[in-house]
C-alpha positions, -999 to +999 in steps of 0.1 A: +441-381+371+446-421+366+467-449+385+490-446+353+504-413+357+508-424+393+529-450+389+550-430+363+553-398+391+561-429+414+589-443+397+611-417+403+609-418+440+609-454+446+629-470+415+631-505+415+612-505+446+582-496+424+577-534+413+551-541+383+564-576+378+539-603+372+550-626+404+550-596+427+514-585+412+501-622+422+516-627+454+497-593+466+468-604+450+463-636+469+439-637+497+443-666+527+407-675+523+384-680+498+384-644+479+395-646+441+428-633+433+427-596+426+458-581+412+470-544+420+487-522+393+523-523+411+535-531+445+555-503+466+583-509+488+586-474+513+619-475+536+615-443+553+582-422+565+589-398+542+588-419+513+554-434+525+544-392+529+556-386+495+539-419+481+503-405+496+505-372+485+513-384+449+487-408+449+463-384+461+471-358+438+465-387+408+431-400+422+454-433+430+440-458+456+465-477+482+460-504+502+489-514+537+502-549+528+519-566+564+522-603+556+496-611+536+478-632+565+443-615+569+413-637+562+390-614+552+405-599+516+418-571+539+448-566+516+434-568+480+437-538+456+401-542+447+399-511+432+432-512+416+461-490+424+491-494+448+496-522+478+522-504+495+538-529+511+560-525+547+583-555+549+614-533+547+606-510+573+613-537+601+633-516+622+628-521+663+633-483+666+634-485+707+634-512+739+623-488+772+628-522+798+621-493+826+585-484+810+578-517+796+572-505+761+587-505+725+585-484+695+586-506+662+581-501+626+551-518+609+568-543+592+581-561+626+565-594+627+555-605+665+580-632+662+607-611+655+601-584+682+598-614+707+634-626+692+645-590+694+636-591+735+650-623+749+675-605+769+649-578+778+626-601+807+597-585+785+576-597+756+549-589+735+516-609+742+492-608+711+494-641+697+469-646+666+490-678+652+502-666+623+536-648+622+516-613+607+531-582+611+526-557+643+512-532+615+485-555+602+480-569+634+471-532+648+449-525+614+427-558+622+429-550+659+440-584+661+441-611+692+446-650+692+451-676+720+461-652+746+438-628+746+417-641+781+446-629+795+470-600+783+441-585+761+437-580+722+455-552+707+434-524+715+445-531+750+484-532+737+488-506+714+501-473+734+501-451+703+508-446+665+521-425+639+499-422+605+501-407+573+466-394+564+454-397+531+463-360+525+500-365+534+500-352+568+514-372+593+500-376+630+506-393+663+485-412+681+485-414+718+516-407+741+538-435+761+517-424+792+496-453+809+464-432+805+451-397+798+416-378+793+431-356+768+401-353+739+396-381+715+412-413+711+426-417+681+448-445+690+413-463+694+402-452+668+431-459+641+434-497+655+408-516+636+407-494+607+416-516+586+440-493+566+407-477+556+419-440+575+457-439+567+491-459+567+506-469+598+544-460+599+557-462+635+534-482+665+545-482+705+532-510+723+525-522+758+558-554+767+550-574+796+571-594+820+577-632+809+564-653+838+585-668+860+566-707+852+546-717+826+525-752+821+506-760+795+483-794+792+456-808+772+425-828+778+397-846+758+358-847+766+327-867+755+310-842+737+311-804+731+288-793+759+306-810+783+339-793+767+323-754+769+309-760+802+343-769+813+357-735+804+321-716+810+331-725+848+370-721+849+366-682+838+340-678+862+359-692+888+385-665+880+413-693+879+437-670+857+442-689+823+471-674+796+455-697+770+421-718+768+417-736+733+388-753+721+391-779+694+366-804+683+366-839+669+370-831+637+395-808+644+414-833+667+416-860+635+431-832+614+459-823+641+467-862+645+467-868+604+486-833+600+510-840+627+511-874+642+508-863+678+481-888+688+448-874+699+420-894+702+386-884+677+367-860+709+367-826+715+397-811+733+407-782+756+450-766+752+455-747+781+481-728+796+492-708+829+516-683+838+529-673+870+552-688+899+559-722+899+538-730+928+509-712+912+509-731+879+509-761+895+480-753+919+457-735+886+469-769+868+453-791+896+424-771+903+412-770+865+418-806+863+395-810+893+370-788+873+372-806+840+372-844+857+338-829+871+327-827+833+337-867+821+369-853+807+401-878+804+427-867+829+445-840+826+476-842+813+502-810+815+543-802+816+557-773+827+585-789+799+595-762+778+596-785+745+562-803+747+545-766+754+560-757+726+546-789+705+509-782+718+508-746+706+529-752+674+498-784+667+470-755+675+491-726+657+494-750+624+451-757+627+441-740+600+467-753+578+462-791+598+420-785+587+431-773+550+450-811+547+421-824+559+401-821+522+430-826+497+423-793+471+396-775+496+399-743+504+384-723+537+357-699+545+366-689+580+337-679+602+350-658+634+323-653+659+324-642+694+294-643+720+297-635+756+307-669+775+277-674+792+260-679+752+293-697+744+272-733+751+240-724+724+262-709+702+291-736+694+263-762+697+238-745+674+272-742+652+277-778+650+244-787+644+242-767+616+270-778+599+263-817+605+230-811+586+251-793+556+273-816+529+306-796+536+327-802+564+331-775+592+359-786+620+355-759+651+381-748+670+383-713+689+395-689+715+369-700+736+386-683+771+372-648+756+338-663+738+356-666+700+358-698+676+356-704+642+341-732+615+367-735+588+344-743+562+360-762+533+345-762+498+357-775+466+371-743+447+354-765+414+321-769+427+302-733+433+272-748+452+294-758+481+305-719+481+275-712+483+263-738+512+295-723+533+280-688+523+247-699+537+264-713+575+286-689+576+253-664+573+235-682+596+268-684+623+271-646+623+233-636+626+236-664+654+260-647+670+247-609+667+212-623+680+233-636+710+247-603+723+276-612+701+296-599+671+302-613+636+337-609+639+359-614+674+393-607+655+392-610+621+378-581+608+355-569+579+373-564+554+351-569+522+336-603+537+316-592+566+303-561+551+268-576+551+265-576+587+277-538+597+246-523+600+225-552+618+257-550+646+260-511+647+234-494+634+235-457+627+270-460+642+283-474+613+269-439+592+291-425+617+317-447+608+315-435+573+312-399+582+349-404+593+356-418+563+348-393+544+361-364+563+402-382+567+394-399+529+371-378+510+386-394+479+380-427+492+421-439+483+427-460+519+418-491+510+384-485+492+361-513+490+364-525+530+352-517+566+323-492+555+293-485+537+305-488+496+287-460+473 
């Protein structure tokens, strides 16, 4: 059994959709972050589910492993063959399979980017909430269990994700869930497929939760004297229930990147984006009582537009951060921390964050989902200079046993992947045996993305 006779029972099957060509071997073996590039053996193209059932049984007959390509957008080397074998990549089935207005739901194919389906719903009154910045795929988004800016409101997507169908690693194909609003009916292996990272199976078909687009939406933005002041700002507005869509943290550093990046003037301070859905009268009483808040906390006044173009400019400027931070350090590229505390630790932990970094040598800008307790450092190191790896290395360390000793986790959406691996145990335990228990008993040949999520023999 090898990858080679694989590929050569593959061919057949897939024909020039069984790509071995050197550009299509690097651009699947590229990583967002900082992980080195790591090349399959040949990139698959499936169209159908029973090409991605035939694909699995072959490679499991050959001892083959595969890893679920979406868009390539993960930051923690989610998507890299590091073991070799096939990225089966699911651009080309992209199919919005059914709209149910009535039930509020949709059945899509992995490849669907969140963009697309939102296109694909215009007429509808209904979109699709999860909003992690990046244009990923619904499929990847699912695998990472993915959230983004609002999350404080609509959820992450465990709370979106109705149901899925999977091919297992032994070809057989199950479904996940039902289009019902609940049920007690044994385990849940929608819950438990979301966030697996590819690790169990491949994702073919997922039907999610839509919700109804809000009559009024404002958005604003407002800058503080320091980053206490900032977090105690949104510490209070969640616990005074006032019902934000979006509340985004950015700091000073962050702030100089967005105006360099984009030349929308913000002065050098820490910032909160925020945003509200709901009637017009309502937006415009949430926007006047979190102004009220934030003035109580030295902030500059706050300045929103229910303006459909300049709501669109503010979350395009946060959307493009990690890209605005990248510019930032001409040639850097990012280690992306991602933790996430519970808001009443929010304070300590961005501080503690910040301190950290200013006594490093690398820069660090902050910026976050801070409504739900989640930001991020994007460290940036010269990619010629290995001790500033390794200083980012150390903070990023130090940021995720910060946040685990908080009540935290070292990851509020990014995943593991192969870059967080280090902290499974200290966060779960003997759960995370169990996790590998699972593993083994759906993967016993370890072919579902090897090398991520759980304990490597």
């Amino acid at each position: 059994m090898t990858i080679a006779k694989a590929l050569d029972a593959l061919a057949p099957l897939l024909g020039e959709r069984l790509s071995r060509s050197k550009s299509e071997l690097a651009h699947h073996g590229r990583s967002e972050s900082y992980f080195p590039q790591t090349e399959p053996d040949a990139v698959a193209y499936p169209e159908t589910l029973a090409e991605v059932q035939a694909l699995v049984k072959i490679c499991a007959g050959h001892g083959c492993p595969m890893v679920g390509w979406g868009a390539g957008t993960s930051l923690e080397g989610h998507g890299l063959a590091v073991r070799g074998g096939v990225v089966v990549d699911f651009s080309r089935m992209n199919k919005v399979l059914e709209i149910r207005p009535a039930d509020m739901d949709v059945t899509v194919q992995p490849g669907v980017t969140r963009e697309a389906l939102n296109e694909e719903l215009r007429a509808t009154g209904l979109f699709f909430p999860v909003d992690p910045g990046a244009n990923a795929s619904l499929g990847g988004m699912a695998m990472t269990r993915a959230s983004g800016t609002t999350a404080v409101r609509y959820g992450t997507m465990r709370d979106n994700v109705l149901g899925m169908q999977v091919v297992l690693a032994d070809g057989r194909v199950i479904r996940t869930g039902t289009r019902a609003r609940k049920s007690s009916a044994g385990y849940d292996l929608t819950a438990l497929m979301v966030g697996s990272e590819g690790t169990l199976g491949l994702v073919t078909e997922l039907t999610l939760r839509l919700h109804g687009v809000p009559e009024a939406t404002s958005a604003g933005i407002c800058a503080f004297p320091d980053m206490h002041a900032a977090v105690t700002a949104v510490m209070e507005t969640i616990q005074m229930g006032i019902p934000m869509a979006r509340i985004e943290f950015v700091d000073a550093a962050t702030a100089r990147a967005f105006t360099a990046y984009s030349g929308m003037e913000m002065s050098e301070a820490p910032h909160l984006l925020v945003e509200f859905n709901g009637s017009p009268e309502s937006v415009a009483q949430d926007a006047e009582r979190f102004g009220e808040i934030v003035a109580d906390h030295g902030a500059s006044p706050f300045r929103w537009s229910a303006r459909e173009e300049e709501r669109r400019a503010l979350w395009a400027l946060r959307h493009n951060g990690y890209y605005a931070i990248l510019a930032s350090r001409k040639g850097a590229r990012a280690l992306v921390t991602d933790m996430c505390v519970p808001i009443s630790q929010l304070a300590q932990a961005v501080e503690e964050t910040q301190a950290d970094i200013a006594r490093g040598s690398i820069p660090g800008p902050i910026l976050g989902h801070v409504g739900d307790g989640n930001f991020h450092a994007i460290l940036l190191v010269d990619p010629d200079q290995p001790a500033e790896m390794e200083e980012a290395k150390r903070l990023s360390h130090r940021m995720a046993e910060r946040a685990l000793a908080l009540g935290g986790t070292c990851t509020g959406e990014h995943g593991i992947g192969m870059g967080k691996l280090d902290y499974m145990e200290a966060e779960h335990g003997e759960g995370w045996d169990v996790m590998g228990q699972i593993k083994r008993a759906l993967d016993p040949q370890n072919l579902m993305n090897p090398g991520k999520l759980v304990r490597q023999g």
